[in-house]
C-alpha positions as CSV (number, residue, x, y, z in Angstrom):
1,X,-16.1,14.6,13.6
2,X,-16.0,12.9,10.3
3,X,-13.0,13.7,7.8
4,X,-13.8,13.1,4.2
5,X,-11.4,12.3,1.4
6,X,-12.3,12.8,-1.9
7,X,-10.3,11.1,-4.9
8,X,-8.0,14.1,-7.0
9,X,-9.7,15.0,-10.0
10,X,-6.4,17.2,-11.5
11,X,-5.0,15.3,-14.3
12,X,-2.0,13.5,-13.7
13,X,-2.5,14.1,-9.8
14,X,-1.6,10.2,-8.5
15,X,-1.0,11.6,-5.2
16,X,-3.6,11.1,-2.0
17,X,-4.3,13.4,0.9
18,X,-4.6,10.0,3.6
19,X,-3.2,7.3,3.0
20,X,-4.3,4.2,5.3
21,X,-1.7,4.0,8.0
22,X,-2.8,8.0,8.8
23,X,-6.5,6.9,7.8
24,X,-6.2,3.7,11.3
25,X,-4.2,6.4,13.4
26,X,-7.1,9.1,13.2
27,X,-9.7,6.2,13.8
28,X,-8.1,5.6,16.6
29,X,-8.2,8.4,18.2
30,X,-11.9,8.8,17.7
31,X,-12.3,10.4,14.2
32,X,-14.4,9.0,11.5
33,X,-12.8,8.5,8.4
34,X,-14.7,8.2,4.8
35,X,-12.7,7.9,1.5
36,X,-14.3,7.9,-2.4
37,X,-13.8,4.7,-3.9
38,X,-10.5,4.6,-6.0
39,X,-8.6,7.2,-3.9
40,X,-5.6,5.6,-3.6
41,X,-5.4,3.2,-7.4
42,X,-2.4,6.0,-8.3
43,X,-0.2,5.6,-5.5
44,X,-0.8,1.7,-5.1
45,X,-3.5,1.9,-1.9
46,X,-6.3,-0.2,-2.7
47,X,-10.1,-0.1,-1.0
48,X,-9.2,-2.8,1.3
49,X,-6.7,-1.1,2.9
50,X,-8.8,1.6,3.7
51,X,-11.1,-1.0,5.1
52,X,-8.6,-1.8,7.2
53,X,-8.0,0.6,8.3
54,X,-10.7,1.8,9.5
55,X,-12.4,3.7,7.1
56,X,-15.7,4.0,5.2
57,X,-15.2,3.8,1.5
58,X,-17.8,5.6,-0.7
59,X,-18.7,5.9,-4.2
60,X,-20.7,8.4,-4.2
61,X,-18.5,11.7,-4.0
62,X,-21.7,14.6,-3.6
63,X,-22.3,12.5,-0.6
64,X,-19.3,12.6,0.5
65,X,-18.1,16.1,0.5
66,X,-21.5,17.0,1.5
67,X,-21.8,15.1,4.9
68,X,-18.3,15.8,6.2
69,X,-16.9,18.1,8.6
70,X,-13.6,18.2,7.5
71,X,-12.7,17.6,3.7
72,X,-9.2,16.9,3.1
73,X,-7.7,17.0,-0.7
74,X,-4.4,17.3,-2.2
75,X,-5.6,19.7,-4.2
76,X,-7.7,23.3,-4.5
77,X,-11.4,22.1,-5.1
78,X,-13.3,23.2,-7.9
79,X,-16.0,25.9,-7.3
80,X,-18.5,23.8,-8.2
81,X,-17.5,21.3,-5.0
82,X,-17.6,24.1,-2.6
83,X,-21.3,24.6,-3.0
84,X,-21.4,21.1,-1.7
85,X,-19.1,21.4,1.2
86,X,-21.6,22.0,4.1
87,X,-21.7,25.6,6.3
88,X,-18.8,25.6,8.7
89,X,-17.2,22.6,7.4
90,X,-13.1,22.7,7.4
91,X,-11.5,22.8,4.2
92,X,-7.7,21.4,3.8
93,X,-5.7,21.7,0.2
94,X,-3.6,23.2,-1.4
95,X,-5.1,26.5,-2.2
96,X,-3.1,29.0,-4.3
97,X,-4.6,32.0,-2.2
98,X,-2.9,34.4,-3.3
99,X,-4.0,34.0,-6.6
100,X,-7.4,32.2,-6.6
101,X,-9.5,34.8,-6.2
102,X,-12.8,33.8,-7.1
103,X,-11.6,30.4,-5.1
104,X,-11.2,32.3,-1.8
105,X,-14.5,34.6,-2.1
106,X,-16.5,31.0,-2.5
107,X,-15.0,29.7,0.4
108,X,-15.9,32.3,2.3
109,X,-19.4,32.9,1.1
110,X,-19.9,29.2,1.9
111,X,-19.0,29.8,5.4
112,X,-16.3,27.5,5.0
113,X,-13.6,27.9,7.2
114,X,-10.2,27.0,4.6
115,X,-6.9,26.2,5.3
116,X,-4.3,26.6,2.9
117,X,-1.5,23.4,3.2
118,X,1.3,26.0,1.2
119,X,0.5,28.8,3.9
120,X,1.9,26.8,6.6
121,X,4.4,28.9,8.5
122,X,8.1,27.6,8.2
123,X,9.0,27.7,11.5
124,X,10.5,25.3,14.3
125,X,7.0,23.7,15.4
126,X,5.0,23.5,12.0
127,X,8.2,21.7,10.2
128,X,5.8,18.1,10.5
129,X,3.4,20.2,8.8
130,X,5.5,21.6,6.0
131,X,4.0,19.8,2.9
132,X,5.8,22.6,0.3
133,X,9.2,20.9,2.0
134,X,8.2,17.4,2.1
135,X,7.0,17.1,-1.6
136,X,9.6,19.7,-2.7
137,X,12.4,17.5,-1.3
138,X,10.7,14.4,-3.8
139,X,10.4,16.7,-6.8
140,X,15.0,17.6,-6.5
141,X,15.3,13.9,-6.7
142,X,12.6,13.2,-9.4
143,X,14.0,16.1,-11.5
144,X,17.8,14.3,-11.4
145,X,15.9,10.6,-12.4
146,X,14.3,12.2,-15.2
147,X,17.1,14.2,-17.0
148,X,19.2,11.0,-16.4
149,X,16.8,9.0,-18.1
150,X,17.0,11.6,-20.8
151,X,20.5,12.0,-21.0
152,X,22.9,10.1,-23.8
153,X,25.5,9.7,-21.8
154,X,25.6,7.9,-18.2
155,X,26.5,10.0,-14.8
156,X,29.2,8.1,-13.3
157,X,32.7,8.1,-14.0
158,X,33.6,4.5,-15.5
159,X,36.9,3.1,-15.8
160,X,36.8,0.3,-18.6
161,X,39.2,-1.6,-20.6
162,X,37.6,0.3,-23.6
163,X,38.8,3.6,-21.8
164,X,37.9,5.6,-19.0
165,X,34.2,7.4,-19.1
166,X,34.3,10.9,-17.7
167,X,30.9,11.7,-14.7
168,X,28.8,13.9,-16.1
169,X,28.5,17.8,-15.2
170,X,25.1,18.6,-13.2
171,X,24.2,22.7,-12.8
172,X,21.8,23.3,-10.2
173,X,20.1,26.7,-10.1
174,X,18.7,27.2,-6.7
175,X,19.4,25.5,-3.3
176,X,16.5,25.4,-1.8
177,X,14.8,22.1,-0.4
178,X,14.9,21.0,-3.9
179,X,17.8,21.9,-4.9
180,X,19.9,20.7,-2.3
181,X,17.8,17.3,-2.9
182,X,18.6,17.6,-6.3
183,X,22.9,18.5,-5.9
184,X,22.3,15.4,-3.4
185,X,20.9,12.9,-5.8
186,X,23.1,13.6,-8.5
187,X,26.0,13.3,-6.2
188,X,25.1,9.9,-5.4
189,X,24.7,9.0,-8.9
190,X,28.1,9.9,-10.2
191,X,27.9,13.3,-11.7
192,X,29.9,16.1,-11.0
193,X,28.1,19.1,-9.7
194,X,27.9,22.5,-9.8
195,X,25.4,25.0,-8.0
196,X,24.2,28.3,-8.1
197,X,21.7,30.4,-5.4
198,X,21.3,34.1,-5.4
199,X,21.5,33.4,-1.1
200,X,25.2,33.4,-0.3
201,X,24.1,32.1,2.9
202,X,23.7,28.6,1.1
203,X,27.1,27.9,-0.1
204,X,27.8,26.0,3.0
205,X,25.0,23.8,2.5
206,X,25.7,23.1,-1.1
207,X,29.6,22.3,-0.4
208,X,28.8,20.3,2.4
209,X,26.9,17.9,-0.2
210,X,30.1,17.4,-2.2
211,X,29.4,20.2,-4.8
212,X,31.2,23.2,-6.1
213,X,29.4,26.6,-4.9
214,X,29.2,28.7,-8.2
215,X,30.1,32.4,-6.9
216,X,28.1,35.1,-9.4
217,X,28.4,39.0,-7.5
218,X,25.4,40.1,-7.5
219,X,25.9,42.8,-4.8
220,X,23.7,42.7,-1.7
221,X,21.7,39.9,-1.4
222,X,19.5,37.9,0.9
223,X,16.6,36.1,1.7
224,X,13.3,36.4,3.8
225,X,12.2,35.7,7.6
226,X,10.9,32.5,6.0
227,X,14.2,31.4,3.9
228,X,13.1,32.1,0.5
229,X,15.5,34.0,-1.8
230,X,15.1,37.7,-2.0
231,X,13.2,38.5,-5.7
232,X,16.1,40.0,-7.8
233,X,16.5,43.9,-9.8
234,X,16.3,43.4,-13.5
235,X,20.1,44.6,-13.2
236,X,20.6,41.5,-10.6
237,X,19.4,39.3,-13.3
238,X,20.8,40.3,-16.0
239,X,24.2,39.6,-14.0
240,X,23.0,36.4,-12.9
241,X,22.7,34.9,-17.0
242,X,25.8,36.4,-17.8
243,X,27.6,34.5,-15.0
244,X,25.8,31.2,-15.5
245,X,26.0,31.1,-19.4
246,X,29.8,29.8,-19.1
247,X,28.3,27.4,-16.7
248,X,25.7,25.5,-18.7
249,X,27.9,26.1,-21.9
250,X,29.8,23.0,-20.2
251,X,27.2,21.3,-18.4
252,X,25.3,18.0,-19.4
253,X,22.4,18.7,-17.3
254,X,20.7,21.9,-16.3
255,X,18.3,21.7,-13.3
256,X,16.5,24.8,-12.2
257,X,14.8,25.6,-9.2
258,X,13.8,28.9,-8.5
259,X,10.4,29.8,-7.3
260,X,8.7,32.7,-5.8
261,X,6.0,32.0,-3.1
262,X,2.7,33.7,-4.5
263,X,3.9,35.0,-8.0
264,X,5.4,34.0,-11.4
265,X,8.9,32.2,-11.3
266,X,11.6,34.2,-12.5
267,X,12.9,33.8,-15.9
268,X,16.0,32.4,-15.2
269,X,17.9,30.8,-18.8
270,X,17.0,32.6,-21.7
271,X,17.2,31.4,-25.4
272,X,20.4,32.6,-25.9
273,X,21.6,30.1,-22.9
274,X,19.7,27.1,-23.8
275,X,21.7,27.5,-27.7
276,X,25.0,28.0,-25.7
277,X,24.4,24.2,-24.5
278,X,25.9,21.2,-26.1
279,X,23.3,19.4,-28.2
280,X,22.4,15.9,-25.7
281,X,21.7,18.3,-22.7
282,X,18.6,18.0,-20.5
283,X,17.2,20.8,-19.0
284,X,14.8,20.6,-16.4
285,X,12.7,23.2,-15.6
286,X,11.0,22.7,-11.8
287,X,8.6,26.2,-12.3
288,X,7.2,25.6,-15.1
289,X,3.6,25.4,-13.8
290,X,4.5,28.9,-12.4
291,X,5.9,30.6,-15.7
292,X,9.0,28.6,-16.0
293,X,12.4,29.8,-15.6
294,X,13.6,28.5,-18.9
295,X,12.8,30.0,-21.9
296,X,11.0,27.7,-24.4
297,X,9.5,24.8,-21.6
298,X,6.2,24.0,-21.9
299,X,4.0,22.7,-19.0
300,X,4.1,18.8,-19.6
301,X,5.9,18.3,-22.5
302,X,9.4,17.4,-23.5
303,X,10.9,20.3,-26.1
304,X,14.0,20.3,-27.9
305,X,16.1,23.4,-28.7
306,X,18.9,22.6,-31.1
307,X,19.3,19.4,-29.7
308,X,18.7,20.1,-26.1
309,X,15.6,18.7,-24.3
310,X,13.6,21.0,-21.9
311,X,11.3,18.6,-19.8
312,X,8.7,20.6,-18.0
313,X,6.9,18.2,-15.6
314,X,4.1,20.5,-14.0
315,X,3.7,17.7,-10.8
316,X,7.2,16.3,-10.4
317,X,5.8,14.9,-7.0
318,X,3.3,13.0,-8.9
319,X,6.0,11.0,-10.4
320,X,6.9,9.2,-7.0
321,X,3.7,9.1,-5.8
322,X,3.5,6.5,-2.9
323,X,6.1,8.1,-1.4
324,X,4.8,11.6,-2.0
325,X,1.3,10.9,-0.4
326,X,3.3,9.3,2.3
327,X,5.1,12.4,2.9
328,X,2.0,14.7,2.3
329,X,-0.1,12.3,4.3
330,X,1.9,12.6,7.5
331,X,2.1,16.6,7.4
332,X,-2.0,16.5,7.3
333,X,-1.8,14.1,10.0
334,X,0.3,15.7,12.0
335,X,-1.7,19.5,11.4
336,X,-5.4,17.3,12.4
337,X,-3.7,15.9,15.1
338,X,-2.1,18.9,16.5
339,X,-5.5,20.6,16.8
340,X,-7.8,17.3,17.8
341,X,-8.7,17.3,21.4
342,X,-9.5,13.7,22.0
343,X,-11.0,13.5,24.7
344,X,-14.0,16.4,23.9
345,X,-14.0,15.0,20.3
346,X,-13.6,18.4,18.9
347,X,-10.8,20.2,16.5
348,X,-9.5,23.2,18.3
349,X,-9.8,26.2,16.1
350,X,-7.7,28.8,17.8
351,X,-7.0,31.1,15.2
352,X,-4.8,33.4,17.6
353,X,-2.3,30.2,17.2
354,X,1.0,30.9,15.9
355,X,0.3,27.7,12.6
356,X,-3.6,28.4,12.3
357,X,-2.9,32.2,12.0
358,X,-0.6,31.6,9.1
359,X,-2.9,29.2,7.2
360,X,-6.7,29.4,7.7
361,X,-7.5,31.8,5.0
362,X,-11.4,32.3,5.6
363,X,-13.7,31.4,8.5
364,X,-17.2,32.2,9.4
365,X,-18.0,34.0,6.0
366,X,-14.5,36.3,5.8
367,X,-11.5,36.4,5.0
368,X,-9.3,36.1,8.3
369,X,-5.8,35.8,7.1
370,X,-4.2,39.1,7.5
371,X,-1.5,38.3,4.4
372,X,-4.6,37.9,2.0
373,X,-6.3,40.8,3.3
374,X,-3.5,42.9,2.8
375,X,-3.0,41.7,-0.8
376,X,-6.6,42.1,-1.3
377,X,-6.7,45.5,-0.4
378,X,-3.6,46.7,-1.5
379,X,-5.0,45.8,-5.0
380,X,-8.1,47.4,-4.3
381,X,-6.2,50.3,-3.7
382,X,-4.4,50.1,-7.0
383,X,-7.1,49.6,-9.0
384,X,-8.7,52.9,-7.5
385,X,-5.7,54.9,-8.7
């Protein structure tokens, strides 16, 4: 079998699918390897490492993707590179299922059989797998560095002849794997911190890290058979800001987290928050490639809002990317490795498997995963009424 690895082609994507100590541990168990030319220049992995370790470097991509039996990426290929991707061929990314539709029917028409990296189950045995915790873990850190860098004021509490300098006050909204990396980081800095998740269940978690657990009633809450936090009533929410205003009215720095798997993020501070800040604060927004729960952030861009800066970094992996392919490089290991029998040469595709059942989204020309059928024809169904 021969894996393919094709250089990202999103903007601002530094981050690579292999990098070459997973490239010399596939090799070695029998798999060719072939990378484009200039994969790894964003995260610091040059050609000759590759070499190294084992690999075939290309520069000719078509060639590439077309001769491989496996095509691993970072992220969702474009349509036009799924016409090259040969019949029967594996396809691992990130995929965005439920909302690439037109990305999914081309898969499957190409009798491509794709596996989505986000649709990895959250359980027990596919942890080593998980890349939405691995890089989500990266982008809590990365969002503290930023707003600290951003900040007019320093984190720490400083005693000095001149006077003593009070730690800065950090609100986290959401304590998820990012969040709790985030309350984490900006522990260890200095700051003072403060956090908020609609998942009572968390508090534990977040105290346990040093910080204060913000309590807002919002009546019965939860969160799903996967650990993601229930999707809250317009009533819920509208509770939610009223309870956190008073919060970020006294806060230096704002970070929010709070994603929903598969649809837009919920609009978490609204304008009349943001204005309730002191001017100097940092807001940053970790959804904003998903809607944003700020009010005012923009995808990639820096705004200020009577003197408070939203930053809206769409790939806050991105910005530590050697470790982030690292990270992302060991869950793709880990799922090809899982599923390689080495001795027959041959990548067992048992799609009545607990993992593969989760994440394989089409295989021999259809659509096998049983979430995105149900989405699809739940639509269908909508559409007709």
């Amino acid at each position: 079998m021969q894996i393919a690895v094709p250089a990202e082609t999103w903007a601002n994507e530094k981050r690579v699918a292999l990098i070459p100590d997973s490239v010399k541990k596939l090799t070695q168990a029998g798999i060719d390897v072939a990378v484009e030319s200039g994969l790894g220049k964003g995260s610091g992995f040059s050609d000759a490492e590759y070499t190294d370790a084992g690999a075939t470097v290309s520069g000719d991509r078509q060639a590439l993707i077309g001769s491989a039996d496996m095509v691993v990426r970072v992220r969702k290929p474009g349509l036009d590179e799924v016409s090259q991707l040969k019949k029967g061929a594996i396809q691992i990314s990130y995929l965005d299922p439920y909302n690439e539709t037109e990305l999914v029917d081309t898969l499957a028409r190409q009798d491509v059989t794709a596996i989505s990296m986000e649709m990895i189950p959250r359980t027990t045995r596919a942890q080593k797998m998980d890349v939405l915790s691995s890089q989500a873990n990266l982008a809590g850190y990365a969002m503290v560095i930023l707003a600290a860098q951003k900040l007019d004021r320093i984190l720490p509490m400083m005693m000095t002849p001149a006077g003593t300098l009070k730690p800065a006050k950090v609100f986290v909204i959401g304590a998820g794997v990012a969040g709790l990396q985030a309350i984490a980081t900006a522990k260890r800095l200095g700051a003072k911190v403060e956090a908020f998740d609609t998942r009572p269940v968390v508090a534990e978690q977040v105290q346990s890290l040093g910080a204060k657990f913000v309590e807002i009633d919002l009546g019965e809450m939860g969160q799903t058979k996967d650990g993601y936090a229930v999707e809250l009533t317009a009533e819920q929410l509208e509770m939610q800001r009223q309870g956190m205003k008073d919060v970020i009215s006294q806060s230096d720095i704002v970070i929010t987290t709070a994603q929903l798997f598969g649809r837009p993020a919920p609009r978490i501070v609204t304008a009349d928050m943001v204005a309730a800040m002191k001017p100097g604060g940092v807001i940053v927004d970790m959804a904003v490639d998903s809607g944003g729960n700020v009010e005012g952030s923009v995808s990639d861009q820096t705004v200020e809002v009577n003197g408070v800066s939203i930053i809206g970094v769409a790939n806050l992996p991105s910005e530590v990317s050697k470790d982030a392919s690292r990270m992302y490089s060991a869950n793709m290991f880990n799922l090809v490795s899982e599923y390689w029998d080495e001795e027959n040469k041959v990548f067992n595709l048992d799609l009545e498997d607990d993992i593969l059942k989760g994440c394989v989204i089409t295989h021999e020309g259809s659509i096998v995963n049983e979430t995105i059928k149900n989405l699809r024809n739940s639509s269908n169904e909508n559409k007709e009424n």
